[in-house]
N, C-alpha and C positions, 0 to 999 in steps of 0.2 A: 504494500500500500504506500502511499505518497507520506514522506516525509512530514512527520506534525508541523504544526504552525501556528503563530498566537492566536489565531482564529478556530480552528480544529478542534472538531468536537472528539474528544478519544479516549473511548473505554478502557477501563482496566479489569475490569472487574475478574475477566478472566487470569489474570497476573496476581493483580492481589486485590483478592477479595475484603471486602468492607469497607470503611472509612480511613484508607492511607493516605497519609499526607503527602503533597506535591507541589513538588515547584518547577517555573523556566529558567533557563539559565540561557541568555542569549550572546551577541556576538564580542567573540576576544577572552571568552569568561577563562579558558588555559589557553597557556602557551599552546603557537601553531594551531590553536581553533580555526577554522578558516571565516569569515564574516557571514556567509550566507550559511550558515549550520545553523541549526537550533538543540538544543539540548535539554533534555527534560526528566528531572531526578526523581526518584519514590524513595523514600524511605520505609524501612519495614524490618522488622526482625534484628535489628542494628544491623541491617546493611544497606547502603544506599544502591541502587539501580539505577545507571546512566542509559536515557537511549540517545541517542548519537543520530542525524540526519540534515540531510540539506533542504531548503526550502522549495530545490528544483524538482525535488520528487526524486533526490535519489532514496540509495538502500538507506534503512535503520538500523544501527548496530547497539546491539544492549549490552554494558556490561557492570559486572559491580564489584563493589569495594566496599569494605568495612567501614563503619559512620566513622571509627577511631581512624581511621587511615586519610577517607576524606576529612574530614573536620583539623589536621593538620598541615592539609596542602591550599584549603581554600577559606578565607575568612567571614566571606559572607555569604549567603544564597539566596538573592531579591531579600523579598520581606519574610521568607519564613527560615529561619536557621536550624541547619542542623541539629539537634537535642544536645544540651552540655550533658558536662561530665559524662562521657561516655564510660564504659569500663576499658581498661586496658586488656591485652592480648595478656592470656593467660602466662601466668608464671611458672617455672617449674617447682614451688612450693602448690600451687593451687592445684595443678596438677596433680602433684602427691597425695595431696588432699582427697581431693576428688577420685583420687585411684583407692585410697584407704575407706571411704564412705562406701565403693562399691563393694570392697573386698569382707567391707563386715556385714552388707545384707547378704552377699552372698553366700557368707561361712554363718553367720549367727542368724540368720533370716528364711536361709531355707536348708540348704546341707546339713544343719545341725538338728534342725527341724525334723527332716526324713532321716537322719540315720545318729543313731541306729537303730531306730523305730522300729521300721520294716526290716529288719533281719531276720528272717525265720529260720532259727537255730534249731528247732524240731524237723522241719522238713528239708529247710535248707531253700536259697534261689528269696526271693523277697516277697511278704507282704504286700496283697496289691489295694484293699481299699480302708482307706481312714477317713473317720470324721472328722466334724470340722472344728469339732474342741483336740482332734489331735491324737483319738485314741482308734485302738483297731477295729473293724468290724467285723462283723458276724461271717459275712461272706468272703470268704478266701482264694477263688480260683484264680490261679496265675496263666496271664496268655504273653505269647513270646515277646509281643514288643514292648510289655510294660517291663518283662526279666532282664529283657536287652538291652533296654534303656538304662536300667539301676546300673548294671556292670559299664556302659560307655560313660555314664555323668561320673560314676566313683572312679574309673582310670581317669577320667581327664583330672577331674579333680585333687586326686594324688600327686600329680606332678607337679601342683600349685600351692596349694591348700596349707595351713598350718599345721593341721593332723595329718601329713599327707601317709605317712605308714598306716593307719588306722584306714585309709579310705581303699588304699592299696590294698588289705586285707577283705574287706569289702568286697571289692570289685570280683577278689578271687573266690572267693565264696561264691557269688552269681555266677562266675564261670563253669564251678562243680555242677551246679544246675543245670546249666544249658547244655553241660555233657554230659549227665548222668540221665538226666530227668526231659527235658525237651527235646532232647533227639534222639530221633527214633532209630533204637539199633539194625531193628532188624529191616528196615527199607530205607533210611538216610534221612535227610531231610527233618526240619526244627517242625513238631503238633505246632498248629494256632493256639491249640489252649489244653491247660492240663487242672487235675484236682488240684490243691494245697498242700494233697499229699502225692503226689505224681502220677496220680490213675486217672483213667479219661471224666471229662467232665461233659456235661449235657450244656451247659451254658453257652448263652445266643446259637445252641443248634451246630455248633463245629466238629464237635465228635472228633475224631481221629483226622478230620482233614488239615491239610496244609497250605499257605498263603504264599505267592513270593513275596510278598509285601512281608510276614512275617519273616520268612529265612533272610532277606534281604537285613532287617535289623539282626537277628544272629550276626549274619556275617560284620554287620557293623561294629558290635559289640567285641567282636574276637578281635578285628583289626587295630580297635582301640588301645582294648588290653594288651597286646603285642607290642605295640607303641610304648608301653609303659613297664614291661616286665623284661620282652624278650625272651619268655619260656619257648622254647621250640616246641614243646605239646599244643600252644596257642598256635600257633601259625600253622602248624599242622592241619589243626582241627576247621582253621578261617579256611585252608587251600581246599579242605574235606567238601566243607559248606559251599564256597566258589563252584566248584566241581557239580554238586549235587543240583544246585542250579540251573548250571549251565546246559544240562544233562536233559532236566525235566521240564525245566520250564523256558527256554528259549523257543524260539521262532524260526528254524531254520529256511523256512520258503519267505515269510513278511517281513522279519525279521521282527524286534521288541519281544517282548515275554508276555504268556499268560499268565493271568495271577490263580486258578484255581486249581488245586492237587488233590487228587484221592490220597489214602495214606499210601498206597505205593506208589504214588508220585507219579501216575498219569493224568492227564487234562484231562476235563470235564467241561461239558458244555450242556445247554439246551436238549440236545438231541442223546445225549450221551446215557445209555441204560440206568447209571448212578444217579441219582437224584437227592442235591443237596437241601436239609430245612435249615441251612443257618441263615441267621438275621439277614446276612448279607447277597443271600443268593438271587436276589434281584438284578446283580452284576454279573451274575455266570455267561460264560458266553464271549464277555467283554475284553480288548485288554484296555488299559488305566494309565491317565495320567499319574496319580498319587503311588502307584507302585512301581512304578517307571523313576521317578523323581529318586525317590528313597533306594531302589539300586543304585543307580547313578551315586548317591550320596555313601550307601554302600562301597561301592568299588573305588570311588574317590580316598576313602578310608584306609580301604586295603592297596591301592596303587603307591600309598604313604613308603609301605614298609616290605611291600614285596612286589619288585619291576618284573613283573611276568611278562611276555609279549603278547598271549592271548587274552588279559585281564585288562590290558593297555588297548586293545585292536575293543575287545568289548564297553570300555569305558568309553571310548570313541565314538563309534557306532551311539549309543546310547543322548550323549550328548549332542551328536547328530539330528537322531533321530525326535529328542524334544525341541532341538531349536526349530529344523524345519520342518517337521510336521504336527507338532501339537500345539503348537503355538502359531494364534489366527494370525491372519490381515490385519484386525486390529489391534493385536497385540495380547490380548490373553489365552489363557491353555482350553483348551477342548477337552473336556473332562475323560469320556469315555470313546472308543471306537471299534467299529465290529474286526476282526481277526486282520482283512486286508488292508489297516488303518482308514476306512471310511468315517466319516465320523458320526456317533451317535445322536441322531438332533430329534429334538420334538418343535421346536418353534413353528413351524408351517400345521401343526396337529391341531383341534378343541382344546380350549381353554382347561377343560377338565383333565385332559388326557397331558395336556403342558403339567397340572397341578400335580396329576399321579405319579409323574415321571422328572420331577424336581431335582430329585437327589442325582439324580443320571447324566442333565443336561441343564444346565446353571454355569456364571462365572463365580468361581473361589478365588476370592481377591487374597486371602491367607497364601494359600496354597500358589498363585502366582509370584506374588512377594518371596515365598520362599524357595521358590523354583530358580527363580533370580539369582538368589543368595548359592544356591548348591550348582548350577554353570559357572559362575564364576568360582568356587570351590576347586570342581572338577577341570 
């Protein structure tokens, strides 16, 4: 669009939303301005926003500077001035500071909080529901990615932490779990969900079945602990899991993975004689952005500590295959798609049929934000 001008009526609202304040700054206002420029400031957030343009309709160029950085190169700005006393650019005491505030919610705020709460020293692998004054509840079944999770926050946390032996020990403990108890000897591959005491559970309907989504956190969790211990029985066991994977649940004709496993670790689908009642098997059939992600974040894990070339060639592929195909035109992830990467949609369908099938075909602004965060990981 044409360069603003004291006349120029020009929205911001899409920039910065609300009541920000603004001013012109016209000709000569810095060194080398050229006369015919116009320049026009927002301030906001303590940082000012310069847009930059000529009166002839050339480009606009935005750029910005800290209000502390502006406010000591220039002394006035027409009639409305930059806000005094700015703060200063951070010191390395504030810093410190600020690094210490974080370090005690996150040791006295939560990790102190869960552990060693949920350690279950009876069955072993962790405690999975508590209330909200803090004590256990009634109901106990452990499913892998809540085990998986306990043992990747306690290694990380180990190698930081003020108790970091105590968490370390931790960690190994969840580990005896997910190899004694979560995986299944006799066909491979990590149960979705087991008792409290390590026999099968009825809950949400999973029975004996298995998730990539789940083994994917397995795998996360070994890779972690490996990072932190270096036992070769861990790596062993993360290469076991890798393996079991790649095995049962890859895609060798579409390529991507499906997420649904019988316990011996064949797909299931729709058509398929087995017939799942867990909660989730509204999904059967599908593969998934959300278990797609969490591989990827998987194998990012394990590409850490063990340069395999076929774990490297698969990390690849993967990262590929989110950036360009599940992620639209406009920019967010397509949730679900039928085997050939089609994509699952109901929008053209009845309202009703849109409402029943919600959970299937929606944007997950979570789930995008953190899709984001695990490409750039990987």
């Amino acid at each position: 669009q044409s360069a603003p001008t004291r006349n120029a009526s020009i929205s911001t609202e899409r920039i910065f939303p609300g009541n920000t304040p603004w001013i012109w700054r016209d000709e000569g206002v810095t060194k080398n301005t050229e006369p015919s420029a116009t320049i026009l400031y927002f301030y906001q957030n303590n940082n000012v926003y310069q847009f930059y343009g000529r009166r002839d309709g050339g480009t606009v160029e935005c750029r910005r500077f800290s209000a502390h950085y502006l406010s000591t190169k220039v002394e006035r700005v027409n009639s409305i001035a930059i806000p005094q006393n700015l703060p200063e650019e951070a010191t390395m005491d504030q810093a410190e500071n600020l690094r210490g505030t974080f370090s005690q919610f996150l040791n006295d705020g939560i990790l102190k909080k869960w552990y060693p709460l949920v350690i279950d020293r009876e069955y072993g692998g962790y405690y999975t529901n508590v209330t909200s004054d803090w004590r256990l509840a009634a109901e106990q079944e452990k499913m892998i990615v809540g085990q998986a999770r306990h043992v990747w926050t306690t290694a990380k946390a180990a190698a930081f932490c003020t108790e970091g032996s105590a968490f370390a020990g931790y960690a190994w403990h969840g580990f005896l779990f997910l190899r004694d108890v979560m995986w299944d000897r006799q066909f491979g591959g990590f149960y979705q969900i087991r008792a409290r005491s390590g026999g099968s559970s009825d809950v949400h309907g999973w029975r004996d079945e298995k998730r990539t989504y789940g083994n994917a956190f397995g795998l996360y969790a070994l890779a972690a602990l490996y990072d932190l211990c270096r036992a070769p029985e861990v790596l062993e066991f993360a290469k076991q899991a890798f393996c079991w994977i790649e095995d049962h649940a890859f895609d060798p004709r579409y390529k991507g993975y499906f997420q649904f496993l019988t316990r011996e670790g064949k797909v299931f689908d729709r058509s398929s004689s087995y017939k799942s009642i867990a909660s989730d098997n509204n999904e059967v059939g599908f593969k998934d952005q959300n278990s797609s992600i969490h591989l990827l974040e998987a194998y990012t894990e394990l590409y850490r500590v063990w340069k395999d070339p076929t774990l490297r060639n698969q990390l690849s592929c993967l990262l590929a295959l989110i950036r360009d195909t599940m992620v639209t035109k406009k920019g967010y992830l397509q949730l679900f798609f039928n085997p050939d990467w089609s994509p699952v949609s109901f929008r053209d369908s009845p309202r009703e049929i849109r409402e029943q099938n919600f959970g299937l075909d929606h944007v997950s602004v979570g789930h995008d934000y953190e899709t984001a965060f695990l490409m750039l990981e990987a």
